[in-house]
C-alpha positions as CSV (number, residue, x, y, z in Angstrom):
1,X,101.7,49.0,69.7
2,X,100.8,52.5,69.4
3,X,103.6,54.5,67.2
4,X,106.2,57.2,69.4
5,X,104.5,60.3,67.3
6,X,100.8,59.0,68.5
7,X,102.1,58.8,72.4
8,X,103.4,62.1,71.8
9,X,100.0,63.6,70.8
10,X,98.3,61.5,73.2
11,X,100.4,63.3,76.0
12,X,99.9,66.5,74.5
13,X,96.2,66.2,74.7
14,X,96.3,64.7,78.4
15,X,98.8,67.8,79.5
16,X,95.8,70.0,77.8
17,X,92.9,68.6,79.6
18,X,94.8,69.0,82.6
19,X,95.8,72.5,82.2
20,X,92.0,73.2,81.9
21,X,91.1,71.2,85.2
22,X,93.6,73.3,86.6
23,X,92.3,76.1,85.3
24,X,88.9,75.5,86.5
25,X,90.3,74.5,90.1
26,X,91.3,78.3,89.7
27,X,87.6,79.1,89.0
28,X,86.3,77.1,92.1
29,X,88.3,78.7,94.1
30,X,88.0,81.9,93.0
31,X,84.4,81.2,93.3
32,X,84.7,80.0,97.2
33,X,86.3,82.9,98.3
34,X,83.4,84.9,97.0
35,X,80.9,83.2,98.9
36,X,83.0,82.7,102.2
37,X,83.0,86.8,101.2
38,X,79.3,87.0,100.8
39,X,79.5,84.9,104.0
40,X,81.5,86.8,106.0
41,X,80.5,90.2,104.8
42,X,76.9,90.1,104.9
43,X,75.2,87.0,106.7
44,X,77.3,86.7,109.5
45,X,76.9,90.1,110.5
46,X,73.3,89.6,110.4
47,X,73.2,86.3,112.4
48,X,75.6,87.4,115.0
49,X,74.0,90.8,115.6
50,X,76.6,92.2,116.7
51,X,78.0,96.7,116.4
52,X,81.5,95.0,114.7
53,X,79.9,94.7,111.3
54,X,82.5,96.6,109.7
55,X,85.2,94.2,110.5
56,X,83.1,91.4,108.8
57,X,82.5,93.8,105.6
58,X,86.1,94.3,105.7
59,X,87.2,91.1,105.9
60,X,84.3,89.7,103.5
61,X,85.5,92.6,100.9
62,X,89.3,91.0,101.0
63,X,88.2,87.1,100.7
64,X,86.2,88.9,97.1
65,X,89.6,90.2,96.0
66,X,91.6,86.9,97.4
67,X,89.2,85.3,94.9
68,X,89.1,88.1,91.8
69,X,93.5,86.9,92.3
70,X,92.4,83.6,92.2
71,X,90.3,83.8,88.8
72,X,93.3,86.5,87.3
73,X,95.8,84.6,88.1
74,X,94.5,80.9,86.9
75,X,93.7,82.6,83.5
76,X,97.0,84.2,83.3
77,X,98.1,80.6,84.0
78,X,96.3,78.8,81.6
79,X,97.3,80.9,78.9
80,X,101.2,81.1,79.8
81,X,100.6,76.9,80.1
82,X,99.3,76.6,76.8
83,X,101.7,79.0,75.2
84,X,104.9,76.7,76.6
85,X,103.1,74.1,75.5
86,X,102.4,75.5,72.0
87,X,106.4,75.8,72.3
88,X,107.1,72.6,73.7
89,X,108.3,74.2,76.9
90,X,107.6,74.3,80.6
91,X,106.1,77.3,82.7
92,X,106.6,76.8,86.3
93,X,104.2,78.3,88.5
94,X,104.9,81.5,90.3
95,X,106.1,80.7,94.1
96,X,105.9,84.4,94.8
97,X,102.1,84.7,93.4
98,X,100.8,81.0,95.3
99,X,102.3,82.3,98.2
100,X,101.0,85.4,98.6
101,X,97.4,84.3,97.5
102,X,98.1,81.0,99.9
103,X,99.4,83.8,102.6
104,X,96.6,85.9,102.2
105,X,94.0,83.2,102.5
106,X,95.7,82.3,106.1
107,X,95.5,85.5,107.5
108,X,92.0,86.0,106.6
109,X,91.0,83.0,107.8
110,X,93.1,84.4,111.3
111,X,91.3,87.2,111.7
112,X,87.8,85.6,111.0
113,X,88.6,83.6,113.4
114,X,89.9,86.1,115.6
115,X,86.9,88.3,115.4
116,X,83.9,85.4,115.8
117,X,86.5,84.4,119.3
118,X,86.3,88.0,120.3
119,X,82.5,87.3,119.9
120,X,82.7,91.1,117.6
């Protein structure tokens, strides 16, 4: 039977190796946005032909930036994470950040779909 003290370590290290795969969720996220961006901004426009290339640089440039919050804000994470935990203490997320990156991501996704509907 494995001693209290070596639970406790072995829960430490799991609680680590999960910070970091949440970190890297961060990362793939980040990551998506940036090619939905690339997506947006640049191929579609192409593909579609159409004079309303702006509105899909414009809305490609703001899924880059949803992602560039995406890979700030899971490093600012991981570190505030592994500080508490350092500390034996918790961190809870930031509603106010998850929500506006979550809220941001919906509306883009509106108005992509908005402009490929209004054939733009």
């Amino acid at each position: 039977m494995p001693e209290p003290a070596d639970q406790a370590v072995d829960a430490t290290r799991r609680t680590r190796l999960a910070v970091e795969r949440t970190y890297l969720a961060w990362w793939r996220t980040g990551l998506t946005a940036f090619a939905v961006g690339l997506g947006a901004g640049k191929v579609v426009p192409v593909i579609a032909e159409t004079d309303a290339g702006w509105a899909y640089v414009a809305i490609g440039a703001a899924f880059t930036l949803l992602g560039s919050a995406c890979l700030l804000y899971g490093w600012r994470r991981q570190r505030a994470v592994g500080r508490a935990l350092d500390h034996g203490t918790y961190v809870p997320v930031d509603d106010r950040v998850t929500g506006a990156i979550s809220g941001a991501g919906a509306l883009l996704g509106l108005a992509l779909v908005v402009l490929l509907l209004a054939g733009g």
